[in-house]
KELUM-13413 format. One record per residue: residue in one letter; chain; x, y, z of N, C-alpha, C in turn. Coordinates in Angstrom, 2 decimals, padded with zeros to 5 digits. Each point is the difference from the previous one (the first is absolute). Layout:
! KELUM-13413
@rest = a	kette = A	n.x = X	n.y = Y	n.z = Z	ca.x = X	ca.y = Y	ca.z = Z	c.x = X	c.y = Y	c.z = Z .
...
! end
This chain:
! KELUM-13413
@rest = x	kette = A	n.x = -014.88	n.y = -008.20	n.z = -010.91	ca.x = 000.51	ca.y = -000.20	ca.z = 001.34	c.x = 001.49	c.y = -000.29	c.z = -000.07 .
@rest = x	kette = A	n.x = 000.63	n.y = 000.88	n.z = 000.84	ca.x = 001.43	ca.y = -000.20	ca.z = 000.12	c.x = 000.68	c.y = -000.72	c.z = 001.30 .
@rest = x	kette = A	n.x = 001.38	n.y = -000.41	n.z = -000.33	ca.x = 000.99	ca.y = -000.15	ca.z = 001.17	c.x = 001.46	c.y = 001.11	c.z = 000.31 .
@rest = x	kette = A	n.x = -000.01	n.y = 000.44	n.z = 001.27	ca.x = 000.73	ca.y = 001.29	ca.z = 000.42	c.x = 001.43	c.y = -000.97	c.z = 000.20 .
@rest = x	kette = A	n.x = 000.67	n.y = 000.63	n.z = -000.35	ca.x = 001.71	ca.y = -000.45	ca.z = 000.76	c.x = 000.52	c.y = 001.48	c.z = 000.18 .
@rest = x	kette = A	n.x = 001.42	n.y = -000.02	n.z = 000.36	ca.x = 000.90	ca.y = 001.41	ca.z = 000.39	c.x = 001.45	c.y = -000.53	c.z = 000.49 .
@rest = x	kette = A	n.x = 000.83	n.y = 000.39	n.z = -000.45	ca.x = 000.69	ca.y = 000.27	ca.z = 000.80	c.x = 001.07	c.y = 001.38	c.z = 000.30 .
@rest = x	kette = A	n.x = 000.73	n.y = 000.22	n.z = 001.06	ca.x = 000.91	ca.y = 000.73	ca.z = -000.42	c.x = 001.59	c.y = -000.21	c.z = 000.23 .
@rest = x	kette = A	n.x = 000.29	n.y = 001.39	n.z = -000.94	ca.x = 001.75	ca.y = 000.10	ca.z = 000.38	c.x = 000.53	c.y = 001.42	c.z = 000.58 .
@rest = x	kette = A	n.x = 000.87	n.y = -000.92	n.z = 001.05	ca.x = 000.71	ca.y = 001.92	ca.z = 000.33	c.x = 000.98	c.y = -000.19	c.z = -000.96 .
@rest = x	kette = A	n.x = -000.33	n.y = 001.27	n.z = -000.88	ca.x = 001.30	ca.y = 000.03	ca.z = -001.07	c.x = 001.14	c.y = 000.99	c.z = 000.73 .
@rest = x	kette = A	n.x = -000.14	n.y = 000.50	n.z = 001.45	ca.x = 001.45	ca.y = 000.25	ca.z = 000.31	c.x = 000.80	c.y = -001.13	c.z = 000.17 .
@rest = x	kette = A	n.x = -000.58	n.y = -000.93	n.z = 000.92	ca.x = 001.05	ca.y = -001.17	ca.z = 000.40	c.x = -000.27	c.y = -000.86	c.z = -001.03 .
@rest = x	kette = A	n.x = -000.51	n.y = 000.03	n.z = -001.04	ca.x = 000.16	ca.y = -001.25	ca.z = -001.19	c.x = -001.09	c.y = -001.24	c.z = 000.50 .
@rest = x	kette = A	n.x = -000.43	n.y = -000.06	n.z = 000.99	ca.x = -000.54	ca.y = -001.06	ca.z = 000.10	c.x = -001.69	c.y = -000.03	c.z = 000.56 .
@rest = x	kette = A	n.x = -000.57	n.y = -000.96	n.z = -000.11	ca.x = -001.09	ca.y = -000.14	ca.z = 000.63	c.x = -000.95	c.y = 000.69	c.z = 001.30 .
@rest = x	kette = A	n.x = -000.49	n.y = 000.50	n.z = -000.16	ca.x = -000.98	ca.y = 000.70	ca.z = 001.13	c.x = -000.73	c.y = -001.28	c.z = 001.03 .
@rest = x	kette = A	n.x = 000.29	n.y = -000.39	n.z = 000.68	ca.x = -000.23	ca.y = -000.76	ca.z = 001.16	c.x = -001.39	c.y = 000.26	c.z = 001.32 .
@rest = x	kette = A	n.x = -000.79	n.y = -000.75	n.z = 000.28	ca.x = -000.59	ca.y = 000.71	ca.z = 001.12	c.x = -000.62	c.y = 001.46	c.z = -000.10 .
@rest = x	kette = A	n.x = -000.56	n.y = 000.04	n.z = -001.24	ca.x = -000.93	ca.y = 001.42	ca.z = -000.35	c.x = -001.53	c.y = -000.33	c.z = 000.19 .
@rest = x	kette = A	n.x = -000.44	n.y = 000.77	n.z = 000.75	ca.x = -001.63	ca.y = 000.06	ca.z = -000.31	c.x = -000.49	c.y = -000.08	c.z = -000.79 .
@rest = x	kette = A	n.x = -000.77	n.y = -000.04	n.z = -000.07	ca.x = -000.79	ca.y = -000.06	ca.z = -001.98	c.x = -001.68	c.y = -000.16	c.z = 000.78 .
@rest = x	kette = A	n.x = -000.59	n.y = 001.08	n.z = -000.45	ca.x = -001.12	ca.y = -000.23	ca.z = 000.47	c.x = -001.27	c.y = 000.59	c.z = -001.33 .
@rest = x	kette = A	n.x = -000.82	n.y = -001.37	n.z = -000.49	ca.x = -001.01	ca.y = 000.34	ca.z = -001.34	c.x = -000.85	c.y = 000.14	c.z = 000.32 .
@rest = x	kette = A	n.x = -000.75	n.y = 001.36	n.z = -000.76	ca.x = -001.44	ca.y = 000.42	ca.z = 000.71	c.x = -000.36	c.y = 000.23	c.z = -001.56 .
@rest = x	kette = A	n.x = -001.69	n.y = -000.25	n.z = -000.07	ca.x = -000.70	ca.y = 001.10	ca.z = -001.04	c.x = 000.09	c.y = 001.41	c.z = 000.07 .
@rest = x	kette = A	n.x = 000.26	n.y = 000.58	n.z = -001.23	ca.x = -000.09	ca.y = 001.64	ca.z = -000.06	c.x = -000.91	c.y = 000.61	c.z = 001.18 .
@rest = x	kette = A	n.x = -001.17	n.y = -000.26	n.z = 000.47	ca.x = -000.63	ca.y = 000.90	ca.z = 001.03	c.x = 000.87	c.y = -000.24	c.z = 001.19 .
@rest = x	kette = A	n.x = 001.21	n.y = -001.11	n.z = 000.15	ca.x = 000.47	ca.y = 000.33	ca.z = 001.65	c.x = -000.18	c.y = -001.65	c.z = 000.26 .
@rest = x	kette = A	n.x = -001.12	n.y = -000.75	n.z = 000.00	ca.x = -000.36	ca.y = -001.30	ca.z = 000.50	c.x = 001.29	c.y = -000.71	c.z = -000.28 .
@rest = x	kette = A	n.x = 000.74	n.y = -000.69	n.z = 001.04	ca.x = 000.94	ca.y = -000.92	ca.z = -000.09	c.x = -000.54	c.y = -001.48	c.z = -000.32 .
@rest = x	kette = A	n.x = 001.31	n.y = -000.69	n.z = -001.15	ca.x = -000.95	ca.y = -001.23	ca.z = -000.46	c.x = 000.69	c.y = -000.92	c.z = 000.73 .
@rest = x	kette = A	n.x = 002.04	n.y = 000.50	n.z = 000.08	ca.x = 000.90	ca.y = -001.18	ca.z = 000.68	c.x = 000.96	c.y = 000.73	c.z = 000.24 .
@rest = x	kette = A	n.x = 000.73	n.y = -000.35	n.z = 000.62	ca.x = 001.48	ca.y = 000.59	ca.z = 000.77	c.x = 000.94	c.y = -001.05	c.z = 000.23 .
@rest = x	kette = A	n.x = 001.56	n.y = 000.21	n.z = -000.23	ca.x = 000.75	ca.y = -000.74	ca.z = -000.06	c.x = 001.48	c.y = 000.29	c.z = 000.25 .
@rest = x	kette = A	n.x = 001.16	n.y = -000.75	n.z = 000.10	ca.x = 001.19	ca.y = 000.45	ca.z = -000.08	c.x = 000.57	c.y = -000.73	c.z = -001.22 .
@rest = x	kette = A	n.x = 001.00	n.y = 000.84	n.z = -000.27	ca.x = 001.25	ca.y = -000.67	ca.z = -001.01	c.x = 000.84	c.y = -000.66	c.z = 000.51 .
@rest = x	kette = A	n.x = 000.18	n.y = -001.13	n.z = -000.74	ca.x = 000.80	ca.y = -001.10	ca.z = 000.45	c.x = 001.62	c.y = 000.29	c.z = -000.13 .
@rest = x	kette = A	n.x = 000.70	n.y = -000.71	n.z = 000.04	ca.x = 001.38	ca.y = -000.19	ca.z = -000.05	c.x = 000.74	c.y = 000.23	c.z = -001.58 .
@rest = x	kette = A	n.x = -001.08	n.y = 000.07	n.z = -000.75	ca.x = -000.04	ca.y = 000.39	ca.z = -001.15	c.x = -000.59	c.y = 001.36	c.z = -000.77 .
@rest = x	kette = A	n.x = -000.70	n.y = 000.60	n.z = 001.05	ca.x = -000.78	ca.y = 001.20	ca.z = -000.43	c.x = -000.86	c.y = 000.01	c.z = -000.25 .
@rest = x	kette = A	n.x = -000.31	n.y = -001.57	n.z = -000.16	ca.x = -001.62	ca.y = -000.23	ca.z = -001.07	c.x = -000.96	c.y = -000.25	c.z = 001.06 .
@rest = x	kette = A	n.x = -001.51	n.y = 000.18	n.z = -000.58	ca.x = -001.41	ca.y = -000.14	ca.z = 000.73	c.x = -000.84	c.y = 000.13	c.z = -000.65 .
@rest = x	kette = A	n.x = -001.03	n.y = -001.30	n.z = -000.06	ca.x = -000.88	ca.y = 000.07	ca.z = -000.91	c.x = -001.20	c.y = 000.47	c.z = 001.26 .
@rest = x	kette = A	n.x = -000.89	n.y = 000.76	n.z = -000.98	ca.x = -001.53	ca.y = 000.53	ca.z = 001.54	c.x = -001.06	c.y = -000.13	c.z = -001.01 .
@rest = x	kette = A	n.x = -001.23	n.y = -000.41	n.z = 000.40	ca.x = -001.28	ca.y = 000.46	ca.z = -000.11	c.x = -000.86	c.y = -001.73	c.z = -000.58 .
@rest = x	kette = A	n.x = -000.58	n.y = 000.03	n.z = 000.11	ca.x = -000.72	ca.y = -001.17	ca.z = -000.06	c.x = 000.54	c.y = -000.40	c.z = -001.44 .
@rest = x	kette = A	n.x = 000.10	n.y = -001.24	n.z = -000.99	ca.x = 000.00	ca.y = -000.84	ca.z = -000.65	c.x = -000.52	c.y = 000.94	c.z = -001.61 .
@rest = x	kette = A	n.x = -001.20	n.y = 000.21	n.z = 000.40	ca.x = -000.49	ca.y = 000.92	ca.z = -000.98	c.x = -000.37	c.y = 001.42	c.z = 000.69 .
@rest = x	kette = A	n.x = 000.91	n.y = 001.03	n.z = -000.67	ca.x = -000.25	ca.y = 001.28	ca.z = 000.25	c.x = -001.48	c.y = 000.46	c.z = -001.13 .
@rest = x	kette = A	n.x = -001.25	n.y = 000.78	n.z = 000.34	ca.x = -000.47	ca.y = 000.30	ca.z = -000.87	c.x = 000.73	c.y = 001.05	c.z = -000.82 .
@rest = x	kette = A	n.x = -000.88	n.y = 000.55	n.z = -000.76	ca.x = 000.63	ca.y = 001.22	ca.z = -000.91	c.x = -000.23	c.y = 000.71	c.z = 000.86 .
@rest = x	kette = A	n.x = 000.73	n.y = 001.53	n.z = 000.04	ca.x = -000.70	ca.y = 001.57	ca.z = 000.63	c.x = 001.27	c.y = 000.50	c.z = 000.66 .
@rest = x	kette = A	n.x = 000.29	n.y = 001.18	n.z = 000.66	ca.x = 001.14	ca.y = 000.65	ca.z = -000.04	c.x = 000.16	c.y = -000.22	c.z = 001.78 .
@rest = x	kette = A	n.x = 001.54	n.y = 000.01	n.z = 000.23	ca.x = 000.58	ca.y = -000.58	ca.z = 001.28	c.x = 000.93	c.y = 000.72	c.z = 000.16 .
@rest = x	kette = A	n.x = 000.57	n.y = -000.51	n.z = 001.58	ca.x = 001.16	ca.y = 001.04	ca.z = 000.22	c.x = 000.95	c.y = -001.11	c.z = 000.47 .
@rest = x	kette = A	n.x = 001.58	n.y = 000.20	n.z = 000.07	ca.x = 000.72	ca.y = -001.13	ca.z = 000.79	c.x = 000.82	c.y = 000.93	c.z = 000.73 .
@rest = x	kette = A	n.x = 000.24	n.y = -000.12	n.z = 001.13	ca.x = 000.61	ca.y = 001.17	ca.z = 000.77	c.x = 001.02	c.y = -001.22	c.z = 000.59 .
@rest = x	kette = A	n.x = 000.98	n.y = 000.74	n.z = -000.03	ca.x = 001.54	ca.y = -000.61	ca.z = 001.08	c.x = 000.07	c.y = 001.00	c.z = 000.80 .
@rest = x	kette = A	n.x = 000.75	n.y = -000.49	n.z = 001.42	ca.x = 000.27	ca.y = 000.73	ca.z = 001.13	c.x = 001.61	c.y = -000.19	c.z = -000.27 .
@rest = x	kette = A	n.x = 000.51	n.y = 001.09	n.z = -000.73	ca.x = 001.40	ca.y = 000.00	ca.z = 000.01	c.x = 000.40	c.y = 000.31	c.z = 000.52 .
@rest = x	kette = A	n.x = -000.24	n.y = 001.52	n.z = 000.69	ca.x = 000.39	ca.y = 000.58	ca.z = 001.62	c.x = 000.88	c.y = -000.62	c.z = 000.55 .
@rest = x	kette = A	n.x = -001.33	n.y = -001.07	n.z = 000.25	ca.x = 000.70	ca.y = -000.95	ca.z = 001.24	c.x = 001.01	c.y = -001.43	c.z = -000.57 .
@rest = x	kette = A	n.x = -000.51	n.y = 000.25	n.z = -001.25	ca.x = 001.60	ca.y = -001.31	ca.z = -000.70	c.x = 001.37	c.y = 001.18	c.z = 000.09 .
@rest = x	kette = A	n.x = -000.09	n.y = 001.41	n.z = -000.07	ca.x = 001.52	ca.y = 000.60	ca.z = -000.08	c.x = 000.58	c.y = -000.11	c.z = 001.55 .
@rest = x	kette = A	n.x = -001.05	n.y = 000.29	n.z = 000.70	ca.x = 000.18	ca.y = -000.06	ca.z = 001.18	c.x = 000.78	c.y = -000.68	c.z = 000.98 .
@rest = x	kette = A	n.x = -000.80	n.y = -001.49	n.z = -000.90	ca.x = 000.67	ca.y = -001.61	ca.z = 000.91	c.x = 001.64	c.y = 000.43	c.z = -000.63 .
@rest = x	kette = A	n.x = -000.28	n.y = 000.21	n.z = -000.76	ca.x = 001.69	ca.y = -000.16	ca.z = -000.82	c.x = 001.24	c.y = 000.98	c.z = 000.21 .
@rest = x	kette = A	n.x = -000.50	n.y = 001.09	n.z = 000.96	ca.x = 000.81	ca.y = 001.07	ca.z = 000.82	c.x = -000.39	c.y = 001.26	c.z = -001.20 .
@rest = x	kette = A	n.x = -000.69	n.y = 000.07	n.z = -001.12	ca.x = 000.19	ca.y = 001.09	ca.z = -001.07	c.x = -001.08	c.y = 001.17	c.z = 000.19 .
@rest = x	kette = A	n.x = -000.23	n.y = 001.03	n.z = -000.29	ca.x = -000.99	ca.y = 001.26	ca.z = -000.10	c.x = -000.14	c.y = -000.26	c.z = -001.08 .
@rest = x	kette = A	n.x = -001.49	n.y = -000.04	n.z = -000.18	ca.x = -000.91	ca.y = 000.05	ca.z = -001.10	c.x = -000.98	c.y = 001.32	c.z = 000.26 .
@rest = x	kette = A	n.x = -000.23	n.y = 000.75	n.z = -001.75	ca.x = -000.62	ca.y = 000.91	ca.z = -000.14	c.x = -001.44	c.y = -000.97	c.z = -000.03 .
@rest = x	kette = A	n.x = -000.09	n.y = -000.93	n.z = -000.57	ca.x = -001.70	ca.y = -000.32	ca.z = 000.03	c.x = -000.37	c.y = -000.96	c.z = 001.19 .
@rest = x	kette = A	n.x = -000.85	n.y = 000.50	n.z = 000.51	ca.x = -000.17	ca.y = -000.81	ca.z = 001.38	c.x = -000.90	c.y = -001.73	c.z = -000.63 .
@rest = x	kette = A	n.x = -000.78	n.y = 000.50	n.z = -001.01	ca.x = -000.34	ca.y = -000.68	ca.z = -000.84	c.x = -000.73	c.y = -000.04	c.z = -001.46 .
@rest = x	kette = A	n.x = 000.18	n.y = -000.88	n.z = -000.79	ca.x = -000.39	ca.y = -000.11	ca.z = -001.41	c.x = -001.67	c.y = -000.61	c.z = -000.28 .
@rest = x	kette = A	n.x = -000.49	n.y = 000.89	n.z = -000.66	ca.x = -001.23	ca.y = -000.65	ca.z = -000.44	c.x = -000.25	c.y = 000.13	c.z = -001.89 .
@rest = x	kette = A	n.x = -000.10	n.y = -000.96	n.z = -000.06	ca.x = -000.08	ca.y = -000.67	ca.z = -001.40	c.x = -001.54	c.y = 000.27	c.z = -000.59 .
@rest = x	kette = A	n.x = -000.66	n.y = 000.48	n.z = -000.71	ca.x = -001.26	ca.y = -000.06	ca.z = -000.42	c.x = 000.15	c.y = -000.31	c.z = -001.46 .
@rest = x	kette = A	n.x = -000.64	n.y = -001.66	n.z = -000.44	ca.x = -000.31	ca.y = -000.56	ca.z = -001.21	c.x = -001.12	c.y = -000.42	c.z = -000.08 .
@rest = x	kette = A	n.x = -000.42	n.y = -000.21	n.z = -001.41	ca.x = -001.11	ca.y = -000.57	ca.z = -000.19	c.x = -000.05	c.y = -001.40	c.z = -000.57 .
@rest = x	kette = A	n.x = -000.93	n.y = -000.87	n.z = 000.46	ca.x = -000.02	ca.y = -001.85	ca.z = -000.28	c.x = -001.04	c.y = 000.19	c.z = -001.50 .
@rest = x	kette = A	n.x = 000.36	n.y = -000.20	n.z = -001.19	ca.x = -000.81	ca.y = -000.36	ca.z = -000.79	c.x = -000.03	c.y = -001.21	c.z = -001.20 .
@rest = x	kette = A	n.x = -000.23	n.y = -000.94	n.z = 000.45	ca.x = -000.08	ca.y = -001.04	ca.z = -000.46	c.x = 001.44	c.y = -001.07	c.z = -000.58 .
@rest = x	kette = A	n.x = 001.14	n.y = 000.44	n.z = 000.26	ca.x = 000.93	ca.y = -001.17	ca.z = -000.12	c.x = 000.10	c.y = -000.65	c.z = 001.51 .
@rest = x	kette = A	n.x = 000.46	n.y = -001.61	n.z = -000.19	ca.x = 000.13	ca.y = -000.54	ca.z = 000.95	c.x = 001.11	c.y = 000.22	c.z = 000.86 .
@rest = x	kette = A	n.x = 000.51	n.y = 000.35	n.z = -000.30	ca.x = 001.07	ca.y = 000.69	ca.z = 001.01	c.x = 000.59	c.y = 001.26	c.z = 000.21 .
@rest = x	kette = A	n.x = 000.10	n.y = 000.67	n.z = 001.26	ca.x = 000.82	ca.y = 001.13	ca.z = 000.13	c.x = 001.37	c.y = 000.01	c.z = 000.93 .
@rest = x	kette = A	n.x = 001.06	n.y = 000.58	n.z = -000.56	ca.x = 001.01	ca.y = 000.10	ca.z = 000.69	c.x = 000.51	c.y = 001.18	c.z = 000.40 .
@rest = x	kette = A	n.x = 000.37	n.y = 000.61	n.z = 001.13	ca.x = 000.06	ca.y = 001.64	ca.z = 000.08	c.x = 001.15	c.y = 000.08	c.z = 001.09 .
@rest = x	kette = A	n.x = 001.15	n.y = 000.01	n.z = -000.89	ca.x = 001.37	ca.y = 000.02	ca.z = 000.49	c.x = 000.32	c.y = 001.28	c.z = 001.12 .
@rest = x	kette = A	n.x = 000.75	n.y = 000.29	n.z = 000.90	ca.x = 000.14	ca.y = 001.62	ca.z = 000.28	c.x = 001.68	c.y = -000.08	c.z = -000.12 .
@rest = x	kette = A	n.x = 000.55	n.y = 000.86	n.z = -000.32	ca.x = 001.62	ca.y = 000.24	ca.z = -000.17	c.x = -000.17	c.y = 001.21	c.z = 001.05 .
@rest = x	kette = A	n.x = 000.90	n.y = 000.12	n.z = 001.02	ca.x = 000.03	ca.y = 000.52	ca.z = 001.07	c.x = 001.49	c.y = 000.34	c.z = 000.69 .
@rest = x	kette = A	n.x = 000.34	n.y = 001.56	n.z = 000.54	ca.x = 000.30	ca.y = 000.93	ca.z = 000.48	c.x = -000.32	c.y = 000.44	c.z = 001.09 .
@rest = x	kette = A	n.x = 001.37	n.y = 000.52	n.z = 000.52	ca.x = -000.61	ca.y = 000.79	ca.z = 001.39	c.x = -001.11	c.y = 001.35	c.z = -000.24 .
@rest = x	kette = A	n.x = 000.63	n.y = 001.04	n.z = -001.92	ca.x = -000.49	ca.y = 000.60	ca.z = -000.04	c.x = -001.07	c.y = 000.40	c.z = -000.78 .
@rest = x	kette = A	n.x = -000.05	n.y = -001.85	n.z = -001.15	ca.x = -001.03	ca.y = 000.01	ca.z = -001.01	c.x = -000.15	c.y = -001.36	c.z = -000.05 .
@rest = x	kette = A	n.x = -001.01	n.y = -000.47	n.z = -000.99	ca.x = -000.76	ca.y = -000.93	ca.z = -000.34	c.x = -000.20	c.y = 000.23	c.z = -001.23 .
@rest = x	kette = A	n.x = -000.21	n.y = -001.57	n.z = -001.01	ca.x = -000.30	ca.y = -000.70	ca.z = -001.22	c.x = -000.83	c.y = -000.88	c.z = 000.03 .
@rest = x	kette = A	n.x = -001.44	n.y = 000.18	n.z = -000.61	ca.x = -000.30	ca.y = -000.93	ca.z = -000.18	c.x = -001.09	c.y = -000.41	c.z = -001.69 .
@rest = x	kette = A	n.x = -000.24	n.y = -001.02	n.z = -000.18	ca.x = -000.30	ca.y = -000.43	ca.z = -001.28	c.x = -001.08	c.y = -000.74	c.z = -000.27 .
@rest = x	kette = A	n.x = -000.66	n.y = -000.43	n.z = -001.05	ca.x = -000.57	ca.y = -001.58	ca.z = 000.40	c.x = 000.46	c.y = -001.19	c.z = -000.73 .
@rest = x	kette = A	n.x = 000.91	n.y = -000.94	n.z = 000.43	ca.x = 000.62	ca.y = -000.41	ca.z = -000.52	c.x = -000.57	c.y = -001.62	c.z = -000.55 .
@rest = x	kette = A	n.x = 000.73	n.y = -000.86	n.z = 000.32	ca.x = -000.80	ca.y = -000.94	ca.z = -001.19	c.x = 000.14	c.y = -001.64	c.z = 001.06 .
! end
């Protein structure tokens, strides 16, 4: 059983992704939690203990380029990883109007 964190960065403006959706579902679609990024980018979602089995984390970036006056090619990002047995997961996104990075980081 795991714990989810995230955050992101717009690596055009150097800084923190603010006020992003973040919404965690199991692989079939079922949503577990939904959230925004803080003032920092960061957001932890999903209950305390994640079981094992494969998930998706989707951001609504669209609408983060949007607030910010920019055109974005991805309306939004969906992340598909799998939880298998360390206690923690971290799943950064590095972010673009016209691409995305992401990892699992530590």
């Amino acid at each position: 059983m795991s714990h989810l964190t995230t955050h992101i960065l717009d690596s055009v403006a150097g800084a923190p992704a603010a006020d992003v959706e973040a919404v965690l579902a199991r692989a079939d679609g079922t949503e577990i939690d939904r959230g925004r990024t803080d003032s920092d980018g960061r957001l932890a979602l999903g209950p305390e203990h994640l079981p094992d089995g494969a998930y998706l984390l989707r951001f609504e970036t669209g609408r983060y380029f949007a607030d910010t006056g920019q055109e974005s090619f991805h309306p939004f990002v969906t992340i598909a990883f799998t939880v298998a047995g360390l206690p923690h997961y971290h799943v950064p996104l590095l972010l673009s109007p016209f691409s995305y990075t992401t990892y699992r980081g530590s």
